[in-house]
TORMI-73423 format. One record per atom (N, C-alpha, C): x, y, z; residue in one letter. Coordinates in steps of 0.2 Angstrom, whole numbers, plus 5000, padded with zeros to 4 digits. Example, Ala and Ser with C-alpha at 12.3 -4.5 7.8 and 13.67 -1.06 7.14 Angstrom:
2
506649725039a506249785039a506649845039a506449895035s506849955036s506450005039s
# end
This chain:
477
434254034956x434854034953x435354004957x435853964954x436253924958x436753974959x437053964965x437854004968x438253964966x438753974967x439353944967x439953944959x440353894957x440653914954x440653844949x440653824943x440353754938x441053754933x441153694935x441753684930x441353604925x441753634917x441553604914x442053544910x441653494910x442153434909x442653424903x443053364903x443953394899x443553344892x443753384887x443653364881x444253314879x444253294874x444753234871x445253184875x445853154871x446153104874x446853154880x446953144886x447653174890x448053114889x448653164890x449353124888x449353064894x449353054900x449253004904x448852944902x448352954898x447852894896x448252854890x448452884886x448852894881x449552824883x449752864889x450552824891x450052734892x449452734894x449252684899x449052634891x448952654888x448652624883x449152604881x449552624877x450352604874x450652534879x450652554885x450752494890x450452424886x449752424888x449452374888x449552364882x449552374876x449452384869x450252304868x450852344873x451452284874x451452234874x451152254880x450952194886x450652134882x450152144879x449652114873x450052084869x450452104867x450952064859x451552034862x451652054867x452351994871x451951944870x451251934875x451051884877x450951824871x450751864865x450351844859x451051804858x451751834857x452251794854x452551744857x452451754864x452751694868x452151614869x451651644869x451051594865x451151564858x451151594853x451451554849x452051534848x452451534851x453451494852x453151434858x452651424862x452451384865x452151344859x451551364856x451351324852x451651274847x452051314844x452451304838x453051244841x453251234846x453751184850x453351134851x452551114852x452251074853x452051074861x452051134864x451751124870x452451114876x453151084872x453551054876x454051144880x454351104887x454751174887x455351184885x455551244886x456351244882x456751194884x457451184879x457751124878x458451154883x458751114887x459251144891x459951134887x460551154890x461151164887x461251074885x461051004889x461350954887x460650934885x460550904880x460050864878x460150814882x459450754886x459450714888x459450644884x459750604886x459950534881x459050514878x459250474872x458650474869x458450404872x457850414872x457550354877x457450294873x457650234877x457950174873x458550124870x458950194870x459650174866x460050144874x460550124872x461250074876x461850154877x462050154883x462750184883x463250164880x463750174878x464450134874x464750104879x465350044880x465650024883x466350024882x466850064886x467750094885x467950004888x468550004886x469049944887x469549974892x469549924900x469849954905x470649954904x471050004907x471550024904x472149974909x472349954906x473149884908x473349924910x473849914913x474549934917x475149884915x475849884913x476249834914x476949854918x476949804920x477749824923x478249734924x478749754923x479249704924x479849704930x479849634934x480149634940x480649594939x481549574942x481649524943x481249474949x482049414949x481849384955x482049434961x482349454960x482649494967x482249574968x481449564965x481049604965x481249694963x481949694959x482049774957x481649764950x481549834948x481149824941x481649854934x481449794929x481849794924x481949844919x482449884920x482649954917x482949904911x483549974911x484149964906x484849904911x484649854908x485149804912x485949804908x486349784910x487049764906x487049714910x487149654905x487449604907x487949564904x488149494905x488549464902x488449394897x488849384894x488749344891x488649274895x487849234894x488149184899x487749194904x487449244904x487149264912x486149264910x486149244916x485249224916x484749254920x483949284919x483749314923x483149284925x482749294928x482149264930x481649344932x481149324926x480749394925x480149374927x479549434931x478849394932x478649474931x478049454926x477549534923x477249564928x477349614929x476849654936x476049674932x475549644932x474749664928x474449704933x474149784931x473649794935x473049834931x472549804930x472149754936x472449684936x472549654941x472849594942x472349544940x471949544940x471249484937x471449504929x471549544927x471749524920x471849464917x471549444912x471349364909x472049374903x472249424901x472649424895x473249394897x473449334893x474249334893x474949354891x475349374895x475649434891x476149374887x476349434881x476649414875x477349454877x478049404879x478749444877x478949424870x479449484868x479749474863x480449514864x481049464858x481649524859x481649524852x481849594854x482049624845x482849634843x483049574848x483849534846x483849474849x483549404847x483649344850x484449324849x484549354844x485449314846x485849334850x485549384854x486049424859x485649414865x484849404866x484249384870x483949364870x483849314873x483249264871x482749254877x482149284876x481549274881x480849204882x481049184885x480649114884x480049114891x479249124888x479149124894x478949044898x478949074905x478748994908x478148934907x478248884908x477948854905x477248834912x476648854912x475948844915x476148924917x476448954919x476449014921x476749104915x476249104911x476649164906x476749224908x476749244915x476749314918x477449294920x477949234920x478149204922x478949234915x479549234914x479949214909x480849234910x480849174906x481749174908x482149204901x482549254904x483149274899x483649274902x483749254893x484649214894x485149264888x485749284890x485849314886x486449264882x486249284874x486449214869x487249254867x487349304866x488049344863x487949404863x488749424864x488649504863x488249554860x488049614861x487349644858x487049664861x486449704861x486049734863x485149714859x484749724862x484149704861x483649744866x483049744864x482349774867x481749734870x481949694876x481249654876x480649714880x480049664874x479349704876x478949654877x478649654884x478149654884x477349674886x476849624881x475949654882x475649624882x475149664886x474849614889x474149674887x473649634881x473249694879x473349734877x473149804880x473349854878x473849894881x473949844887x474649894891x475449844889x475849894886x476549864886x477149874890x477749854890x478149874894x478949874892x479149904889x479949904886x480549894890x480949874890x481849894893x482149864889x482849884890x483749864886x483849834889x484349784885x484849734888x485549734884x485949754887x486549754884x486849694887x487249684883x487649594883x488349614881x488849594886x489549604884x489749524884x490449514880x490849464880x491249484889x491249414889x491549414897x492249394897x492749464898x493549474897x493749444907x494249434904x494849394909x495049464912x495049484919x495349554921x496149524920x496249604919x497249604918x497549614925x497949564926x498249564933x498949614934x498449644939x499249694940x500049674940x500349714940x501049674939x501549674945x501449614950x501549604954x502349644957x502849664958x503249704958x503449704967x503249664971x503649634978x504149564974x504649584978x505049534976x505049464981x505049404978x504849344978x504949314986x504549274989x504949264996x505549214995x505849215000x506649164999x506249095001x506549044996x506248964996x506848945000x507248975002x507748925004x507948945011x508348915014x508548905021x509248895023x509548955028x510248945029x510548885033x510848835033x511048795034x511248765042x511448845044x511848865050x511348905054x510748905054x510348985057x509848945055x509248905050x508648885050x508148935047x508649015045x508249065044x508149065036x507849105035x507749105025x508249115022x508249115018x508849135011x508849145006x508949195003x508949214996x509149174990x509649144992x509949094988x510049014991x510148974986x510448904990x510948894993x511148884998x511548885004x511948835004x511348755002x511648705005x512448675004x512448715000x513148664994x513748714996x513648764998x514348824999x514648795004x515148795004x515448795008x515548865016x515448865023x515648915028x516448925026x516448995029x517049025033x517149025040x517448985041x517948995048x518449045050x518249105053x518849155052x518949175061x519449175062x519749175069x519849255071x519449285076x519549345078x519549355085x520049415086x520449425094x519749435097x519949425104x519449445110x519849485115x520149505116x520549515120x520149595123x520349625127x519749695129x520149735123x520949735125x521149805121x520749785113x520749735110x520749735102x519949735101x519249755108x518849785104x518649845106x517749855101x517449805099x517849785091x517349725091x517549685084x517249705079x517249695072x517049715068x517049655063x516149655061x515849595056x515649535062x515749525071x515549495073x514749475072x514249535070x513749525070x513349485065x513849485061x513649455054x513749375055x513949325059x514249275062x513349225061x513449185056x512849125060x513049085066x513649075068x513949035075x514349045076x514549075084x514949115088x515349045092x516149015093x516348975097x516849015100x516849045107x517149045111x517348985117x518248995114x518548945118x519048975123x519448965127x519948995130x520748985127x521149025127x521749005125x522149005128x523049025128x523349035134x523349105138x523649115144x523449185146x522849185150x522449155151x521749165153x521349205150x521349205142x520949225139x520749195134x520349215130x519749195127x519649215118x519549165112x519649185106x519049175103x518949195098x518349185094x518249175087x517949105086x518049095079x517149085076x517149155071x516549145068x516349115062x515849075062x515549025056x515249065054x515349085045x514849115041x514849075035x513949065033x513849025028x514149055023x513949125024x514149155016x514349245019x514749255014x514749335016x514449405016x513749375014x513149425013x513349495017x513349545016x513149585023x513549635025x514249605024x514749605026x515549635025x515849675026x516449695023x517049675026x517249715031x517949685035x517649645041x518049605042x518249585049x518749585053x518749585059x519349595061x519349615070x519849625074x520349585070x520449505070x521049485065x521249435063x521549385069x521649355072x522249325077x522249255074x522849205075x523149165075x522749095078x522949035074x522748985074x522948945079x522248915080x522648855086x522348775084x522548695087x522048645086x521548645084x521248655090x520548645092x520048695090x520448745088x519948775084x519848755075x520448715072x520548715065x520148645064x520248615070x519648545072x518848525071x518848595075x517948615075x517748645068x518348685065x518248705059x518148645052x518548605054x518548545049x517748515050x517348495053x516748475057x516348495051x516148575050x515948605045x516148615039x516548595037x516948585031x517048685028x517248715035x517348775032x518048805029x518248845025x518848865022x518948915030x519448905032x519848905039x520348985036x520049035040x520349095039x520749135046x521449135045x521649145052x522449195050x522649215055x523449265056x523849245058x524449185057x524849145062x524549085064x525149045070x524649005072x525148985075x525148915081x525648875086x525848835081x526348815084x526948745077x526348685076x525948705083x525548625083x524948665077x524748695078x524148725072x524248735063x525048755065x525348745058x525348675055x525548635061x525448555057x524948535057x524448545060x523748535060x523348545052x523748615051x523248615043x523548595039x524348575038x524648535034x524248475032x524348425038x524148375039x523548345037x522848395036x522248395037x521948395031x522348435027x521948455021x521448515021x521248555026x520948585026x521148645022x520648705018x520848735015x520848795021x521448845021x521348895025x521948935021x521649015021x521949075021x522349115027x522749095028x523549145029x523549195030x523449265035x523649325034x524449345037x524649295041x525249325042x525949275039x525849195037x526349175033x526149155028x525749185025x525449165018x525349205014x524549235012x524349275009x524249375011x524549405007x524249485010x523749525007x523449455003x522949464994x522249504998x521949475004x521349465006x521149515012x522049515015x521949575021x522149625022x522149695026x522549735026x522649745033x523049815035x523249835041x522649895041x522549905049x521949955050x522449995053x522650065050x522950125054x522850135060x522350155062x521950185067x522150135073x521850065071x522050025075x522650015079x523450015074x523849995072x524150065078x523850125079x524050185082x523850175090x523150155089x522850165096x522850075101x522750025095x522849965099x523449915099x523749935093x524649905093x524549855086x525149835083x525049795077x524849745076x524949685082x524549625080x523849635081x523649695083x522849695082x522749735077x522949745074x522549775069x522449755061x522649665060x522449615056x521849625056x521549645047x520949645045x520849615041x520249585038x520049535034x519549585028x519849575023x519649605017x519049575014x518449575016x517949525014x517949495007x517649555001x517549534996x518049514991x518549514995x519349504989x519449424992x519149374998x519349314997x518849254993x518349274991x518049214985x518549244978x518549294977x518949304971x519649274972x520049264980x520749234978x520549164977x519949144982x520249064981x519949024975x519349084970x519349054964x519849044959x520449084959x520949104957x521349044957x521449014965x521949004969x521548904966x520948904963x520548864961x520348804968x520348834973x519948794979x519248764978x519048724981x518548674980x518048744984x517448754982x517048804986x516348774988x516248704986x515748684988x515848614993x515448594995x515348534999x515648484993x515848414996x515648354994x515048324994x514848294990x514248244989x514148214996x513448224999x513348175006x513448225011x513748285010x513948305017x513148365020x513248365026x512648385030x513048425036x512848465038x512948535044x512748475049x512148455049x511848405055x511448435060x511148515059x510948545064x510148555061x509548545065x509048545066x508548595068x508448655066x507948735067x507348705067x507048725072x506248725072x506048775079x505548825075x505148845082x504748795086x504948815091x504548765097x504148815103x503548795102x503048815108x503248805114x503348865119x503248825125x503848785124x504448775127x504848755128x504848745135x505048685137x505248655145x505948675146x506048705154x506548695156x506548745162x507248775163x507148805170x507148865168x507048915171x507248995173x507849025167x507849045163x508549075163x508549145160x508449185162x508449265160x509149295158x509649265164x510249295163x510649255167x511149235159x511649175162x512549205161x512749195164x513549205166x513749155163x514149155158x514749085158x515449105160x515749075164x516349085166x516749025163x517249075160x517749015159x518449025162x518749085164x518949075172x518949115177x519349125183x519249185186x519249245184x519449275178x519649325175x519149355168x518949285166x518649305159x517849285160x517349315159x516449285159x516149315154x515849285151x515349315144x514649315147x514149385150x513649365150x512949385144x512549345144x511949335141x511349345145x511049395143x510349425146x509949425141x509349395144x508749385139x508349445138x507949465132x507749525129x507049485126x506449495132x505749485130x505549495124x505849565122x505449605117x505849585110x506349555110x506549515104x506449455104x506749415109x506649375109x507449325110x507949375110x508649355110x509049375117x509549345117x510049355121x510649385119x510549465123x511049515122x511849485126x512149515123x512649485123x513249545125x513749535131x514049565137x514849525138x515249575138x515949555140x516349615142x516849615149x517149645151x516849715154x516149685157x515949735160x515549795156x515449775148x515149805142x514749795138x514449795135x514149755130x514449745123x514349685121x514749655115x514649695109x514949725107x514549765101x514949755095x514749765090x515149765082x514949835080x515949845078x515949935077x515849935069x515649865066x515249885059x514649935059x513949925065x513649945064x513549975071x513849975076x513849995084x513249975088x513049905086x512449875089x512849815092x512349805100x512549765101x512449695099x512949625101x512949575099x512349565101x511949515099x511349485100x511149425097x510949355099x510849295098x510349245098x510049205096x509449175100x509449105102x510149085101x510449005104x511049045109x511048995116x511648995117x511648915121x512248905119x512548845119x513348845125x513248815128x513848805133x513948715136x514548725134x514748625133x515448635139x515248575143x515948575145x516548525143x517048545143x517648515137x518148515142x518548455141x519148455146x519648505142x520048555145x520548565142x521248575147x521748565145x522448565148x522948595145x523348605149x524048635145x524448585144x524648615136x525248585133x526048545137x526048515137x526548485142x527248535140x527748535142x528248595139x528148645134x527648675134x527548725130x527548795136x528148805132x528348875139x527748945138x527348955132x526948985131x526148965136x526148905139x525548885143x524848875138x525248855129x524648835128x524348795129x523548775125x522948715130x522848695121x522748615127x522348565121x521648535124x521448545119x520648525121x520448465119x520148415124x519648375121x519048365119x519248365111x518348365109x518048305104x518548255104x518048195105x517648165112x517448095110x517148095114x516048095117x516148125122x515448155125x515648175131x515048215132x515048265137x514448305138x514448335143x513848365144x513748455143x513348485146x513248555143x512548585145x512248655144x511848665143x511448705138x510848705135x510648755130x510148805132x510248855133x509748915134x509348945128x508648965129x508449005121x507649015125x507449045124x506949075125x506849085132x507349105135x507349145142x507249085146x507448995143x507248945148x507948915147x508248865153x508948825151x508648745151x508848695147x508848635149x509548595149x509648545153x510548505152x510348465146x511148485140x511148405137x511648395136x511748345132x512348305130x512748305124x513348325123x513748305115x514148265114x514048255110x514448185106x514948215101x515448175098x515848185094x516348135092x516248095087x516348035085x517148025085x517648085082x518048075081x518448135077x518948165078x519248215076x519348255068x518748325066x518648325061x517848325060x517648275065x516748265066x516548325067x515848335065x515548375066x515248355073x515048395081x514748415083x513848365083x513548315088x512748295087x512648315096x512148335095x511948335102x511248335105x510848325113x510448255112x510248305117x509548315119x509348325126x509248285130x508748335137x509048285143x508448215141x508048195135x507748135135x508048095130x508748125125x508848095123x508848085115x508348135115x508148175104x508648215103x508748215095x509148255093x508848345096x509448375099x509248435101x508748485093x508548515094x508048535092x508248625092x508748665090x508948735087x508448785087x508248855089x507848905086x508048925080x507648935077x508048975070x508249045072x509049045070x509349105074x510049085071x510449155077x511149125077x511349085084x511849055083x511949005092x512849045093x512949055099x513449065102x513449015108x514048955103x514448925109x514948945115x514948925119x515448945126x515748905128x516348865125x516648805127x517048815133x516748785139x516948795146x517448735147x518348755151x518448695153x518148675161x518148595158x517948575166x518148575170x518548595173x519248615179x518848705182x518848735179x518748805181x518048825176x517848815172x517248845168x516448825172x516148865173x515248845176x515048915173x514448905175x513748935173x513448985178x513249045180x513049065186x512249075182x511649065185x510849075181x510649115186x510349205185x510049225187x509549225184x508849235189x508149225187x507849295183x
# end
């Protein structure tokens, strides 16, 4: 009899067999389903997201895309232009691809206002012209690429000139100076008007305004001055007045000036008698023109303070119905020009002495260009405006003069006919020349030292009629 202990074996299906079967049982019908979906497709594998092109067929073909653009000649490119009427451009198509075969087509969508013509072998090539006012759209294309801009066209107006508003330059030229002038000069008759020199009776008043200064000497060992003005411009008193002599109503006849003076010597009286000269009177004639200066009349004494009323003597002698213009033919005779470089000697500053008692000096001024002008140890000045005298001729003649034979006053008569010599200074240089004068009442011609009519600055001149007996020249450098 066996020992031990006998176990008896397990009856029916366990859950564990059970799971394993189910498994397989899956496993089996998966397999079956995906078996026939392989069948059923014909063996082939599955089809991806892009089906592949079908075998045989051609790809399509795209048309390559144009580009266009438009250039002048001056290579900026053709926007929105403004131009004018009249105006032309030269235009060349920009193609890219540049091997492009098409030729391009301009058109304007206003040929009356723009006209696009293209070039002839070259159609990339076209000129516009703008036909009239307007606006238009050239387009050009080339294929499938085109290219648009505007063209605006204006009429072409006249610009409006501003309104000029400087007033005109002067065409004309003073007769006596060579300077410009506002007016025409040459037909007026000058004023010759005689005023003191003496020290008590200055300064003077309106000597600035003088186009030509003649200092002569009188009796006493002094010295008078008669100033030539073309016209009165500028100007209001003069003064003071003093008294008439020959030699000055002489020179004044020359210029065919109306002769304006205060008194005179018996010989000066007969002189204007005789002469015809027109002349105004302040002390035995007229008191229309002049007045007395109080101040003067206080501080310098009564025959100096004869003043000259400027704007009251055209009104008298129109009045008075005097001849106010030249005669036909008549000429001053004097010749203005600027001159380069002028020949001559040294003269910076010159002395005229015309006697031991009286000298007028003249010192040159670089920075104007004129010669200031000095007497009695002072400067020449006009208490018009308190400036000194100043000039850009000076002229120094020598003249015989002598005393009146029985005149117990020790008047002087001068000779100015004839010729004689002299010098002229002007641009800080002197050279000698010579004067002539035909005949009494003559004007004045004078000659340098080759022998040409002298040749004036344009300016004013101040003569110094020196006599030959005691008058010279001292030239400091």
């Amino acid at each position: 009899m066996a020992t031990g202990r006998h176990q008896a074996p397990e009856k029916g299906l366990t859950i564990q067999k059970i799971v394993i079967i189910a498994a397989v049982v899956i496993a089996v019908i998966a397999l079956a389903v995906v078996a026939a979906v392989f069948i059923n497709s014909g063996g082939e594998e599955p089809p991806t997201s892009t089906p592949p092109a079908t075998v045989g067929t051609v790809p399509p073909v795209t048309a390559p895309v144009i580009q266009v653009s438009v250039v002048a000649a001056d290579g900026s490119t053709a926007r929105d232009l403004s131009l004018m009427v009249g105006d032309t451009k030269e235009l060349t198509a920009i193609i890219n691809p540049n091997d492009t075969k098409e030729t391009p087509e301009w058109t304007s969508s206003n040929a009356a206002a723009v006209s696009i013509t293209p070039m002839e072998g070259n159609g990339r090539k076209a000129r516009l012209v703008c036909e009239g006012a307007g606006s238009a759209v050239i387009t050009v294309t080339v294929g499938t690429g085109t290219y648009e801009f505007n063209v605006t066209v204006q009429e072409e107006t006249v610009p409006t000139q501003p309104v000029d508003t400087t007033p005109p330059e002067p065409t004309y030229t003073n007769p006596l100076t060579g300077l410009a002038s506002e007016t025409d000069l040459t037909e007026a008759r000058p004023y010759a008007v005689m005023i003191n020199n003496i020290r008590k009776s200055t300064p003077q008043k309106g000597i600035a305004q003088a186009d030509m200064i003649f200092e002569i000497p009188v009796e006493g060992n002094i010295t008078r001055l008669m100033g030539i003005y073309q016209d009165f411009k500028g100007v209001d008193v003069i003064g003071s007045i003093r008294s008439a002599r020959p030699y000055f109503i002489d020179i004044a006849r020359g210029f065919d000036a109306i002769y304006i003076h205060a008194g005179g010597s018996d010989d000066a009286y007969t002189l204007l008698k005789s002469s015809g000269i027109t002349y105004i009177d302040g002390t035995n004639g007229t008191s229309a023109t002049f007045f007395r200066d109080q101040q003067r009349m206080e501080t310098m004494g009564y025959e100096h303070s004869c003043m000259l009323d400027v704007p009251t003597v055209e009104p008298y002698l129109t009045e008075k119905g005097e001849r106010l213009t030249h005669n036909d033919g008549f000429s001053a005779g004097f010749t203005f020009e600027e001159v380069e470089d002028r020949t001559g000697t040294s003269a910076k500053k010159v002395e005229a002495k015309f006697s031991s008692s009286k000298s007028t000096l003249f010192e040159y001024d670089r920075t104007t260009g004129l010669y200031k002008v000095s007497q009695y140890d002072a400067p020449m000045t006009d208490e018009n405006t308190g400036e000194q005298l100043a000039v850009r001729n000076v002229v120094a003649l020598r003249v015989r003069l002598s005393r009146i034979a029985g005149d117990t006053e020790g008047r002087l008569n001068a000779t100015l006919t004839g010729s004689g010599s002299g010098w002229y200074m002007v641009d800080g240089v002197m050279q000698t020349i010579n004067w002539m004068r035909t005949s009494d009442g003559a004007q004045f011609t004078f000659t340098d030292e080759d022998g040409d009519p002298l040749v004036f600055a344009p300016g004013t001149t101040y003569f110094a009629i020196l006599p030959t007996s005691s008058g010279s020249i001292q030239v400091t450098e």
